[in-house]
CHARMM internal coordinates of N, CA and C (Angstrom, degrees):
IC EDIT
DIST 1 N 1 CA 1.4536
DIST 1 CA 1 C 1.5263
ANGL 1 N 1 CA 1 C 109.41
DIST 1 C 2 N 1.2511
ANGL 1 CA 1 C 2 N 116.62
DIHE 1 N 1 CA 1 C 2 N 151.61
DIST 2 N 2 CA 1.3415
ANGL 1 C 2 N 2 CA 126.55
DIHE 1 CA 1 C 2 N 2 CA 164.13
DIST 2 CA 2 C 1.4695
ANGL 2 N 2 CA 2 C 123.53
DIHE 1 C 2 N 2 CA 2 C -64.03
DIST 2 C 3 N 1.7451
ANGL 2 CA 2 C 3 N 112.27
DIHE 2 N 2 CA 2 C 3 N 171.41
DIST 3 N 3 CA 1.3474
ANGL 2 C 3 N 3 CA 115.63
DIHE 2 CA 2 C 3 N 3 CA 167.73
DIST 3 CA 3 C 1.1615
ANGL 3 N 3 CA 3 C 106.30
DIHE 2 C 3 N 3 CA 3 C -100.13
DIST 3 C 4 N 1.3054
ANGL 3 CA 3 C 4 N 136.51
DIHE 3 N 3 CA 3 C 4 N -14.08
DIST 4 N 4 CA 2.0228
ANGL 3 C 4 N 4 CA 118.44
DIHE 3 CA 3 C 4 N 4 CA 127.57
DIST 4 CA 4 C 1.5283
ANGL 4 N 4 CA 4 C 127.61
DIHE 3 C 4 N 4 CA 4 C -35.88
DIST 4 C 5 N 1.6340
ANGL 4 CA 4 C 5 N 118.84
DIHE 4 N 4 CA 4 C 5 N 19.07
DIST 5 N 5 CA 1.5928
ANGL 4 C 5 N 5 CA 87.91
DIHE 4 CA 4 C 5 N 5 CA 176.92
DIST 5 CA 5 C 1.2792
ANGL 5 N 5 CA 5 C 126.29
DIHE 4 C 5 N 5 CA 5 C -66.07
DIST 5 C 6 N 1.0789
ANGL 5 CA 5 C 6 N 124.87
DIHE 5 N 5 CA 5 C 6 N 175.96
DIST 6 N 6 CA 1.6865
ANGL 5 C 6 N 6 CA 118.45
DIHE 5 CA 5 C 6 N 6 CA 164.33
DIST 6 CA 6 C 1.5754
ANGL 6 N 6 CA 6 C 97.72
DIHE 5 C 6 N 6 CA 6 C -85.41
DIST 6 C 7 N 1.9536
ANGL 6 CA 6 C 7 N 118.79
DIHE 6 N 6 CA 6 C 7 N 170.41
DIST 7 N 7 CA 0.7796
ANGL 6 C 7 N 7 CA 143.25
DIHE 6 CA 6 C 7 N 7 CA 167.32
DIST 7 CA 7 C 1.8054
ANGL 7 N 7 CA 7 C 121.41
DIHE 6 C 7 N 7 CA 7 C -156.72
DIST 7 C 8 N 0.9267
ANGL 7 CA 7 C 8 N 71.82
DIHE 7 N 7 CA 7 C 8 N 100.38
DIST 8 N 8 CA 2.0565
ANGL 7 C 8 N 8 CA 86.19
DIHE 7 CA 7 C 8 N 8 CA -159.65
DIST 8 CA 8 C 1.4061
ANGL 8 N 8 CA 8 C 124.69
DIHE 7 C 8 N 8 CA 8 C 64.18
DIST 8 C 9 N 1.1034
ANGL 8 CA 8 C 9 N 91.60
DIHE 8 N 8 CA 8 C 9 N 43.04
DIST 9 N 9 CA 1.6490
ANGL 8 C 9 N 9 CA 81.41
DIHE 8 CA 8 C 9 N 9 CA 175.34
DIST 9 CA 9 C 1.5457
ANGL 9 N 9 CA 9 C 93.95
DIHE 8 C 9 N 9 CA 9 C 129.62
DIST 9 C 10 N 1.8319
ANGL 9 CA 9 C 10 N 118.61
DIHE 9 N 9 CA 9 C 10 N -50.50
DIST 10 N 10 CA 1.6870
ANGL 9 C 10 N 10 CA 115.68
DIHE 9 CA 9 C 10 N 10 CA -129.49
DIST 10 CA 10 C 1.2256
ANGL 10 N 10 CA 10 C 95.63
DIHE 9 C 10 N 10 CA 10 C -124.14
DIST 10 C 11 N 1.4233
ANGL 10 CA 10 C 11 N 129.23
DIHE 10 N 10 CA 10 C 11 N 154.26
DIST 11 N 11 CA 1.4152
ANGL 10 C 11 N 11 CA 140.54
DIHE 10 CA 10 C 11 N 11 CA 150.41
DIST 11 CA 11 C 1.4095
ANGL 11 N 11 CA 11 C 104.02
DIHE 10 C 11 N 11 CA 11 C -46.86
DIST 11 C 12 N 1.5571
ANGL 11 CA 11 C 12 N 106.86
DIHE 11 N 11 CA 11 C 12 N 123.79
DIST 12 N 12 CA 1.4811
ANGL 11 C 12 N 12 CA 120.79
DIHE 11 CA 11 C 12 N 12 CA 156.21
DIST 12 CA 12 C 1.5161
ANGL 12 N 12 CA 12 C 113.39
DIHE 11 C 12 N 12 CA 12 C -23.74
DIST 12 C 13 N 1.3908
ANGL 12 CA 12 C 13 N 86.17
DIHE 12 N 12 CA 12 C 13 N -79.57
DIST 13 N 13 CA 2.3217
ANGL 12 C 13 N 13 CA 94.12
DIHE 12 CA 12 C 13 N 13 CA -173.64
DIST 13 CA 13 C 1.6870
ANGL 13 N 13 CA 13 C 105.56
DIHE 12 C 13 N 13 CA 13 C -58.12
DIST 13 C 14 N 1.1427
ANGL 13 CA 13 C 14 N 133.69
DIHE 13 N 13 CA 13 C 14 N 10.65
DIST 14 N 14 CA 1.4258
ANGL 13 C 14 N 14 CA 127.26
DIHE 13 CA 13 C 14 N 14 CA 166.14
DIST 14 CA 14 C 1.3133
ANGL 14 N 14 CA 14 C 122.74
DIHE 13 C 14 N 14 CA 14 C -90.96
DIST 14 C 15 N 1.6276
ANGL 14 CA 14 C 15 N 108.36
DIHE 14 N 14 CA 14 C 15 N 6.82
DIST 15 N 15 CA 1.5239
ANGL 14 C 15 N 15 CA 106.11
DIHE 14 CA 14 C 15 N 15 CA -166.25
DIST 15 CA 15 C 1.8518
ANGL 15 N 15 CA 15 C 78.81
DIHE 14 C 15 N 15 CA 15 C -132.99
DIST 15 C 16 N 1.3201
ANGL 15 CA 15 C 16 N 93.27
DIHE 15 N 15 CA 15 C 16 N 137.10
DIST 16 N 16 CA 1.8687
ANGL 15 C 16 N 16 CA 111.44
DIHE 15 CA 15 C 16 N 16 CA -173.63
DIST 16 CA 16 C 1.8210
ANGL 16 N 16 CA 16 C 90.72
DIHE 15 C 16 N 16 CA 16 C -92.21
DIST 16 C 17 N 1.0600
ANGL 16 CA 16 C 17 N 95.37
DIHE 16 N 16 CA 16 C 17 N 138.06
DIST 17 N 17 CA 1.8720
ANGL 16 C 17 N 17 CA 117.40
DIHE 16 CA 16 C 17 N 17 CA 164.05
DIST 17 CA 17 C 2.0100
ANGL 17 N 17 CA 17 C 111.95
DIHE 16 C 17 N 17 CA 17 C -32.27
DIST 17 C 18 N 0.9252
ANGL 17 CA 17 C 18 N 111.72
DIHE 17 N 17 CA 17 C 18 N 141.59
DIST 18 N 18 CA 1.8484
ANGL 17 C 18 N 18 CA 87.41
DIHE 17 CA 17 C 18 N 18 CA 164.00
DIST 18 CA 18 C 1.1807
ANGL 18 N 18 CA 18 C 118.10
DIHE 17 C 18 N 18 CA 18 C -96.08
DIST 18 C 19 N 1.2542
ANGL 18 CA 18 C 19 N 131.16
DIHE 18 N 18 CA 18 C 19 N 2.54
DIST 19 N 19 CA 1.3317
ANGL 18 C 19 N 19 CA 134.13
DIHE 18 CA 18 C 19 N 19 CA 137.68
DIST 19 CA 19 C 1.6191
ANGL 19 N 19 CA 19 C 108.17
DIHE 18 C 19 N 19 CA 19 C -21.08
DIST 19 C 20 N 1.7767
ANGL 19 CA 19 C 20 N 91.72
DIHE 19 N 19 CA 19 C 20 N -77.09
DIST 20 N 20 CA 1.6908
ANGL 19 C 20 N 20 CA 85.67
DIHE 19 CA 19 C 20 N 20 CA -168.27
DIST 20 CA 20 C 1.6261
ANGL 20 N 20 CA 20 C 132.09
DIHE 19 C 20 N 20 CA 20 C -68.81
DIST 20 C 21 N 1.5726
ANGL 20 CA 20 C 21 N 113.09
DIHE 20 N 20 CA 20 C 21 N -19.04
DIST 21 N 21 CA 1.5361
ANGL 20 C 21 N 21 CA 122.30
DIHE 20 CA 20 C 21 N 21 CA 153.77
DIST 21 CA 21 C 1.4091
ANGL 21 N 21 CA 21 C 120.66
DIHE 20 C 21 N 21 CA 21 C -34.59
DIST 21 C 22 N 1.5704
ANGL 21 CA 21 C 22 N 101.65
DIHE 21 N 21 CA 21 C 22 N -59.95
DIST 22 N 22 CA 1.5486
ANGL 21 C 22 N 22 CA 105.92
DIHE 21 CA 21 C 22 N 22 CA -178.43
DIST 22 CA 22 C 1.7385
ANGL 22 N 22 CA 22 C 123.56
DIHE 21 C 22 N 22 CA 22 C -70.42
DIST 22 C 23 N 1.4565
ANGL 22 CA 22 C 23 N 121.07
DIHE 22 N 22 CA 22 C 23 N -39.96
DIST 23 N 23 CA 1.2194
ANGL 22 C 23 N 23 CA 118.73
DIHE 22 CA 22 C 23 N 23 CA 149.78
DIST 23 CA 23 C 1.4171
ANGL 23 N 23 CA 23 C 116.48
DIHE 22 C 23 N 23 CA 23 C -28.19
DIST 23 C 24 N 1.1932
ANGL 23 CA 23 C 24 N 105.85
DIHE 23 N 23 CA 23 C 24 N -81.33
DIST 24 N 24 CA 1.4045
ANGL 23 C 24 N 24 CA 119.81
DIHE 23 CA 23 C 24 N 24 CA -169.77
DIST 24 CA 24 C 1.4267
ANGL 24 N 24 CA 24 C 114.78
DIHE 23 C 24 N 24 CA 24 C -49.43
DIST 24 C 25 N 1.6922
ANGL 24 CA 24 C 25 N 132.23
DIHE 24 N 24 CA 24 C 25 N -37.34
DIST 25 N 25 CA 1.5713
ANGL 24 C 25 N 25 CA 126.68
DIHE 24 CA 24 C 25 N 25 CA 171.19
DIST 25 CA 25 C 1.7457
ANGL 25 N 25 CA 25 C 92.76
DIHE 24 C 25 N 25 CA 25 C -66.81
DIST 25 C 26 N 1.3960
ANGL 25 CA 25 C 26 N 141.69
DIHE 25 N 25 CA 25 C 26 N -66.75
DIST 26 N 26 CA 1.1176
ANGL 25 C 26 N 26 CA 139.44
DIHE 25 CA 25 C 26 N 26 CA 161.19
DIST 26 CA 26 C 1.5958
ANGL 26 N 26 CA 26 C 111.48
DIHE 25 C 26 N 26 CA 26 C -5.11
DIST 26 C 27 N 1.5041
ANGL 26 CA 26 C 27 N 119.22
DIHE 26 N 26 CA 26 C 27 N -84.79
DIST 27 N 27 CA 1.6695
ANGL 26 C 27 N 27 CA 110.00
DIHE 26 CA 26 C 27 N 27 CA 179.42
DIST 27 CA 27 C 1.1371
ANGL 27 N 27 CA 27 C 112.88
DIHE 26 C 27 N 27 CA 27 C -65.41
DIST 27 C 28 N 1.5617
ANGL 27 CA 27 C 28 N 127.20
DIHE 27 N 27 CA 27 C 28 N -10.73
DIST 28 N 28 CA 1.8114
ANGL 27 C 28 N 28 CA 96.40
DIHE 27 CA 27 C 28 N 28 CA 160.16
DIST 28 CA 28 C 1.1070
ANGL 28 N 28 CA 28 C 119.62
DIHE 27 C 28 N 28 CA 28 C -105.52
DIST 28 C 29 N 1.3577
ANGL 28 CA 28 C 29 N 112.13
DIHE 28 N 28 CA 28 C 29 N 15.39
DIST 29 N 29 CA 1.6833
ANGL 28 C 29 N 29 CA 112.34
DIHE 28 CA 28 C 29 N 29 CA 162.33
DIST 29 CA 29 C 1.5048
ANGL 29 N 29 CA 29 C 109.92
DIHE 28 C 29 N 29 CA 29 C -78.91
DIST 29 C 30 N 1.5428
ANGL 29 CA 29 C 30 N 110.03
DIHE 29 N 29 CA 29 C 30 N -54.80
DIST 30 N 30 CA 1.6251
ANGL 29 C 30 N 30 CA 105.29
DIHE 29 CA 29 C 30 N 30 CA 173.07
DIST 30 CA 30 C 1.5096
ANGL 30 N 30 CA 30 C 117.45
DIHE 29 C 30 N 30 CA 30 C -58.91
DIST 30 C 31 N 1.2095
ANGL 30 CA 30 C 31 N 125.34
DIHE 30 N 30 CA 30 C 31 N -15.80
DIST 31 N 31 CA 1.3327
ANGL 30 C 31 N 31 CA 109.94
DIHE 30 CA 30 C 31 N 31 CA -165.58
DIST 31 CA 31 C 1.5093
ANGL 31 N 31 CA 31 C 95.67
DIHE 30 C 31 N 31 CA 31 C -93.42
DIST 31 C 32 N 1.4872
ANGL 31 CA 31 C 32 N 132.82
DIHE 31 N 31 CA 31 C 32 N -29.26
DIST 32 N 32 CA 1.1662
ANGL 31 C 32 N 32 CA 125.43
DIHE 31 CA 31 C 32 N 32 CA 161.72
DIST 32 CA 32 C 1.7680
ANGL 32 N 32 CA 32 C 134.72
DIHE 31 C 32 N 32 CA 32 C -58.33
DIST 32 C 33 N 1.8455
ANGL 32 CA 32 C 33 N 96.41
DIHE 32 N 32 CA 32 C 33 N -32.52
DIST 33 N 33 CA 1.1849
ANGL 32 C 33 N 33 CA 100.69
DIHE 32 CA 32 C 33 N 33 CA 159.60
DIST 33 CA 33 C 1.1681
ANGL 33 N 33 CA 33 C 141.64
DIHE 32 C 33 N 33 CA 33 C -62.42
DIST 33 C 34 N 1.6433
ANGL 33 CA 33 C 34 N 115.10
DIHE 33 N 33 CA 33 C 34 N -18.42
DIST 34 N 34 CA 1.6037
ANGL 33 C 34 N 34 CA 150.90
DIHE 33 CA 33 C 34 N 34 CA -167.08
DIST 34 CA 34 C 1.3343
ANGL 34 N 34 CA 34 C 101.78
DIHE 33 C 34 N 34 CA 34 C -85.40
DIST 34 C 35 N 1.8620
ANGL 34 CA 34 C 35 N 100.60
DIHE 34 N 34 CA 34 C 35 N -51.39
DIST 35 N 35 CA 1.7160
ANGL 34 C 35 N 35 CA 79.95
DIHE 34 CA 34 C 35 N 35 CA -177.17
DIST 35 CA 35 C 1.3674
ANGL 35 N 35 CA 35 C 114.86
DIHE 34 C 35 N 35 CA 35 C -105.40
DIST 35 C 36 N 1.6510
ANGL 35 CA 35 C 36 N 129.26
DIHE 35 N 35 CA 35 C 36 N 30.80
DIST 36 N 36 CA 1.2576
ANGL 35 C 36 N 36 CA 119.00
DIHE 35 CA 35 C 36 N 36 CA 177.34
DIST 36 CA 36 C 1.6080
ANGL 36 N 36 CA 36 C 85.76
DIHE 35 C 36 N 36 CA 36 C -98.36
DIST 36 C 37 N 1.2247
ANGL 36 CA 36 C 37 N 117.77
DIHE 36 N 36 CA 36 C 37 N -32.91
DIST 37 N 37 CA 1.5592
ANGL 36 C 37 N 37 CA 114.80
DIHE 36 CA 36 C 37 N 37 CA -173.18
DIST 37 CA 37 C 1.4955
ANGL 37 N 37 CA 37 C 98.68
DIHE 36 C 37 N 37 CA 37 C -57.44
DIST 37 C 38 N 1.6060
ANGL 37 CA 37 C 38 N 131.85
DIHE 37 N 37 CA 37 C 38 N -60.04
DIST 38 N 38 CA 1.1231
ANGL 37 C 38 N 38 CA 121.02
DIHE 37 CA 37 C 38 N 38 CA 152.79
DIST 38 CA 38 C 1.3748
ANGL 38 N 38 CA 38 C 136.64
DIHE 37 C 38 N 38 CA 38 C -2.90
DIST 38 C 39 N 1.4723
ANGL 38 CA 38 C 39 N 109.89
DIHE 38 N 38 CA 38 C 39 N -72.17
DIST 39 N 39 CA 1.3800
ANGL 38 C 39 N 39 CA 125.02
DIHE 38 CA 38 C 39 N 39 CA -168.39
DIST 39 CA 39 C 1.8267
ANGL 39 N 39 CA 39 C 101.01
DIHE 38 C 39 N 39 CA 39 C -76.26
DIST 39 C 40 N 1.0815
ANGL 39 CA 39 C 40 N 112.66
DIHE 39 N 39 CA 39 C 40 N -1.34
DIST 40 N 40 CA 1.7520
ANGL 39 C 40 N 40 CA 115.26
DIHE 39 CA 39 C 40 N 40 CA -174.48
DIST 40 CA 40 C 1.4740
ANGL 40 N 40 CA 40 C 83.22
DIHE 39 C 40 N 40 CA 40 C -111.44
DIST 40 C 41 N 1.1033
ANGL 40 CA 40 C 41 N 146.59
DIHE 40 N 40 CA 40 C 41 N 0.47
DIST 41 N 41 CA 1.5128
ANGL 40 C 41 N 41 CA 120.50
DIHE 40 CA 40 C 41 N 41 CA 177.36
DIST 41 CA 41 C 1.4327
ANGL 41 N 41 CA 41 C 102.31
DIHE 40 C 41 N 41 CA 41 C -114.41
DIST 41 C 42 N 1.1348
ANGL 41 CA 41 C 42 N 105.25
DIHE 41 N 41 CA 41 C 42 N -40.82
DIST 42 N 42 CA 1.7050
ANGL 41 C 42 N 42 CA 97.18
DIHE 41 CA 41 C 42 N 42 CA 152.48
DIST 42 CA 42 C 1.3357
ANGL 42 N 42 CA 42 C 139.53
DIHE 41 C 42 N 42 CA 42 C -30.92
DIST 42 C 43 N 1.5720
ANGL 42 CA 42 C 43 N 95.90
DIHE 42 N 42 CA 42 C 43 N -78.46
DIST 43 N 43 CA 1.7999
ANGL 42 C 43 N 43 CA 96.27
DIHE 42 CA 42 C 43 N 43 CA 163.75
DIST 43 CA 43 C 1.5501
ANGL 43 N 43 CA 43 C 143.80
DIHE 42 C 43 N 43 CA 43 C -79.02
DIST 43 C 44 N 1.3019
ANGL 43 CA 43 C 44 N 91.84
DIHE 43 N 43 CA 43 C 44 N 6.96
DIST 44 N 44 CA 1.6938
ANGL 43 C 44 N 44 CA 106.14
DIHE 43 CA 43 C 44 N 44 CA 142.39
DIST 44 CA 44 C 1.2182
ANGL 44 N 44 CA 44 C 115.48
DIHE 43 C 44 N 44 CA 44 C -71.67
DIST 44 C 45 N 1.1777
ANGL 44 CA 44 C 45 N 104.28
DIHE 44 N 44 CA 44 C 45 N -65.63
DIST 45 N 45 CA 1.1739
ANGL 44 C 45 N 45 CA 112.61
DIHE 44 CA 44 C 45 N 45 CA -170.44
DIST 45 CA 45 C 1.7620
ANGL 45 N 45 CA 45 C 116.51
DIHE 44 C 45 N 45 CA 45 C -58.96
DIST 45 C 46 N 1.2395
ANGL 45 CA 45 C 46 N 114.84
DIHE 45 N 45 CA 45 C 46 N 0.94
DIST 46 N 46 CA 1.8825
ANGL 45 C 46 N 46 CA 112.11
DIHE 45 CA 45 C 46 N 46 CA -170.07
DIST 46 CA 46 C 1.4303
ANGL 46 N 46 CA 46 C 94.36
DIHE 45 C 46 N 46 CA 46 C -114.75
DIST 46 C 47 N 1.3686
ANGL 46 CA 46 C 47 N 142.05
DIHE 46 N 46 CA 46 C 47 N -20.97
DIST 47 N 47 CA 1.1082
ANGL 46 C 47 N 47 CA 163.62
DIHE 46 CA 46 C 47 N 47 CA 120.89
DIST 47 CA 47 C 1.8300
ANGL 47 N 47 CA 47 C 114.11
DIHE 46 C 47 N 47 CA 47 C 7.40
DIST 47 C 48 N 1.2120
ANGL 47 CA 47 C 48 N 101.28
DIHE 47 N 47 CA 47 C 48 N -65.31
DIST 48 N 48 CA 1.5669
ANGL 47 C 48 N 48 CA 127.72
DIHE 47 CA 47 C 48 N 48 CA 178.78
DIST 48 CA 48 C 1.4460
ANGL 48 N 48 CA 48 C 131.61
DIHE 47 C 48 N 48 CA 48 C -69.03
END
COOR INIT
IC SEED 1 N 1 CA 1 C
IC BUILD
């Protein structure tokens, strides 16, 4: 058999690792955390 088999339905290579799911919720958690910290040093800072 190939590394095209099906598996319920789907191509193997159509389903991403969960490795890379969890990375990925991870960098857009920090990058949201990055720029609210941002947006709080700002408006302190416009404040002053």
């Amino acid at each position: 058999m190939s590394e095209t088999q099906r598996q319920g339905g789907r191509d193997i290579e159509d389903k991403l690792p969960r490795g890379i799911w969890v990375r990925v919720l991870l960098y857009v958690f920090a990058g949201h955390a990055l720029a609210a910290f941002i947006y709080l040093l700002f408006t302190l800072g416009g404040n002053r």
